[in-house]
C-alpha positions as CSV (number, residue, x, y, z in Angstrom):
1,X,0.0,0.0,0.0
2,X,1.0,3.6,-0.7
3,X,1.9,5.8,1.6
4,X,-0.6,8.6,0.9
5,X,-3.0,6.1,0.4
6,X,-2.3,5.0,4.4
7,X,-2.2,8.4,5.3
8,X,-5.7,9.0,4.2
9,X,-7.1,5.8,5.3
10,X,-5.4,6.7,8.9
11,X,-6.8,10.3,8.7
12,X,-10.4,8.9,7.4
13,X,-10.2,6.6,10.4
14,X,-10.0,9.1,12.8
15,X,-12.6,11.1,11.8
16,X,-15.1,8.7,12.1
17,X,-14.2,7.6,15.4
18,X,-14.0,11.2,16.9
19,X,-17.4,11.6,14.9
20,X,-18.8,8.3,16.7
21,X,-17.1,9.9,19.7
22,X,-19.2,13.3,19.2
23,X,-22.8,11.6,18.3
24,X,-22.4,9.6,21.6
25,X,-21.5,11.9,24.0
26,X,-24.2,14.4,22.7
27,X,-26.8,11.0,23.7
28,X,-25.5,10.5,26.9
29,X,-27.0,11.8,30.3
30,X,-30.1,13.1,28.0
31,X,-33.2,12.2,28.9
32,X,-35.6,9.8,26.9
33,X,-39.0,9.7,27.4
34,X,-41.1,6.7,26.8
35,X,-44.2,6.6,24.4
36,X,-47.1,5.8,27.0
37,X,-48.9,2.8,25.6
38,X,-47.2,1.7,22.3
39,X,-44.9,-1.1,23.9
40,X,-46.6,-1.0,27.3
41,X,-47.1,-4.9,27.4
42,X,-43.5,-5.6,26.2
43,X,-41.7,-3.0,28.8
44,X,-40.5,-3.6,32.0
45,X,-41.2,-2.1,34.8
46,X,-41.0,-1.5,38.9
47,X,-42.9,-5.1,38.8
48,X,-40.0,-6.5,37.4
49,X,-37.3,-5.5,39.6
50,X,-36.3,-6.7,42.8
51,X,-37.3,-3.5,45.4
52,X,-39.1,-3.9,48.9
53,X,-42.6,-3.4,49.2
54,X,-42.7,0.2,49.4
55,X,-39.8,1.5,47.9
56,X,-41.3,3.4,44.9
57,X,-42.3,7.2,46.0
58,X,-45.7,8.5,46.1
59,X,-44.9,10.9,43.0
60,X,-41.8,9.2,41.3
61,X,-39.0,7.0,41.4
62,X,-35.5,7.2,40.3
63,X,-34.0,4.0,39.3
64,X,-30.4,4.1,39.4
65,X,-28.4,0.4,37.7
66,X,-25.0,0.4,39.1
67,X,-22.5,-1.6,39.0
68,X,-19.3,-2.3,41.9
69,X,-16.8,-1.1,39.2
70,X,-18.4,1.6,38.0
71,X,-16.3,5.1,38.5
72,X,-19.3,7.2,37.8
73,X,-22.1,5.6,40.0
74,X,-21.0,6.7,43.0
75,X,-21.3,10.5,42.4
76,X,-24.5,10.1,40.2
77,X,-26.2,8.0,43.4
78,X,-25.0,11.2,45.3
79,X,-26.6,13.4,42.9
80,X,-30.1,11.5,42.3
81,X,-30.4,11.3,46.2
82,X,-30.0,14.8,46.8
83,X,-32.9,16.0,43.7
84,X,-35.1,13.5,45.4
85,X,-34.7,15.0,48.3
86,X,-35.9,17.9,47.0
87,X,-39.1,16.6,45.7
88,X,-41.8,15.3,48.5
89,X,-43.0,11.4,47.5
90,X,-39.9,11.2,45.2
91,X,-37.2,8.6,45.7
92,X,-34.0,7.6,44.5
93,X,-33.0,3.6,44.6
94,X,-29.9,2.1,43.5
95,X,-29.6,-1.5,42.3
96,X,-26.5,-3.0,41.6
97,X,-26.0,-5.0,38.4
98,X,-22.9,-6.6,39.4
99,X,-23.5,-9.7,39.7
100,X,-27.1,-10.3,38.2
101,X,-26.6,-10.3,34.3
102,X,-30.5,-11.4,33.6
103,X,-31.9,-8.3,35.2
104,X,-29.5,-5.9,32.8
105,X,-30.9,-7.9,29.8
106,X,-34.4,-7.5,30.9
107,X,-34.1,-3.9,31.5
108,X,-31.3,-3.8,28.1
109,X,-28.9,-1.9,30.4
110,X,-25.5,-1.9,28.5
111,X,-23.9,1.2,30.7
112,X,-23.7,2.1,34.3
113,X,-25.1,4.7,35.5
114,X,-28.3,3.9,33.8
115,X,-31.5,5.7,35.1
116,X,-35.3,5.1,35.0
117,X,-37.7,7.1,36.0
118,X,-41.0,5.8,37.2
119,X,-44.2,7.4,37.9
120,X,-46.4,6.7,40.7
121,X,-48.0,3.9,39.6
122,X,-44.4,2.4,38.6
123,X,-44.4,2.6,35.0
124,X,-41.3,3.7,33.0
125,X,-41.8,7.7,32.1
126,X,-38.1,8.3,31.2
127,X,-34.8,6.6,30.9
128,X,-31.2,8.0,31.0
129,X,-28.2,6.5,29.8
130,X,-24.7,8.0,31.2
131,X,-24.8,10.6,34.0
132,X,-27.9,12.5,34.1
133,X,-28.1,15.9,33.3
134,X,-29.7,17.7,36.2
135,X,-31.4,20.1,34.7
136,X,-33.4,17.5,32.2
137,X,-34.5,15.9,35.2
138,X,-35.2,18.1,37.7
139,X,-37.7,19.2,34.6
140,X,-39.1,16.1,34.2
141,X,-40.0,15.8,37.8
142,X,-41.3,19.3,37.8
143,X,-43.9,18.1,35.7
144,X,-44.5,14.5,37.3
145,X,-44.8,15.8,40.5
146,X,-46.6,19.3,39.5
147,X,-44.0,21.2,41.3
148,X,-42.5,24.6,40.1
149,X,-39.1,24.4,41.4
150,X,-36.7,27.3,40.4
151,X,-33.3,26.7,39.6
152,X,-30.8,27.4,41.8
């Protein structure tokens, strides 16, 4: 092979993959909503994962997948416990992934920190791949719990 020919397969190479690089970290932390009814039977939800009686919050639920290696989980648990905190009937509860592989391919968790949000009857409103962004969030609660929080 040429050398130019390298050079430009080298120089097309990277531009994909800071491309690649670009598209995903402008995905993750942002929050997806989920259609209400269109794959309702198919979806998981707080049925399906192993909490106490009583663990989902009157308004909302923030269901943090963690894993014991996970550098980010510990700061994002932080984080989602201190905006439910915020919120009355809203809680935050962590569930580590570790070492249950069937429960991340029920709920198709392939990073840690993932995040689901659930309402108060304990169906899936959002989901959040990466680190949350706080503001998304603390938006998205605003409006499941009819509160009119102001920034800070």
């Amino acid at each position: 092979m040429d050398w130019p020919v390298a050079l430009l397969a080298a120089a097309a190479l990277v531009a994909i993959a800071t491309a690649a690089g670009f598209a995903m970290r402008a995905r993750t932390g942002r929050v997806s909503t989920v259609s209400p009814a269109s794959d309702a039977p198919a979806r998981p939800d707080a049925a399906d994962l192993p909490l106490a009686p009583g663990a989902l919050g009157a308004e909302a639920t923030l269901v943090q997948f963690s894993t014991e290696y996970c550098s980010r989980c510990p700061a994002t648990a932080r984080a989602l416990g201190e905006l439910a905190g915020r919120y009355e009937g809203v809680r935050h509860v962590e569930i580590d992934l570790t070492r249950d592989a069937r429960l991340a391919d029920r709920f198709g968790i392939v990073q840690t920190p993932t995040t689901l949000v659930l309402d108060h009857a304990g169906a899936r409103v959002a989901r959040i791949g990466g680190v949350p962004r706080t503001a998304d969030l603390t938006a998205l609660l605003d409006r499941l719990t009819g509160s009119d929080h102001v920034p800070a």
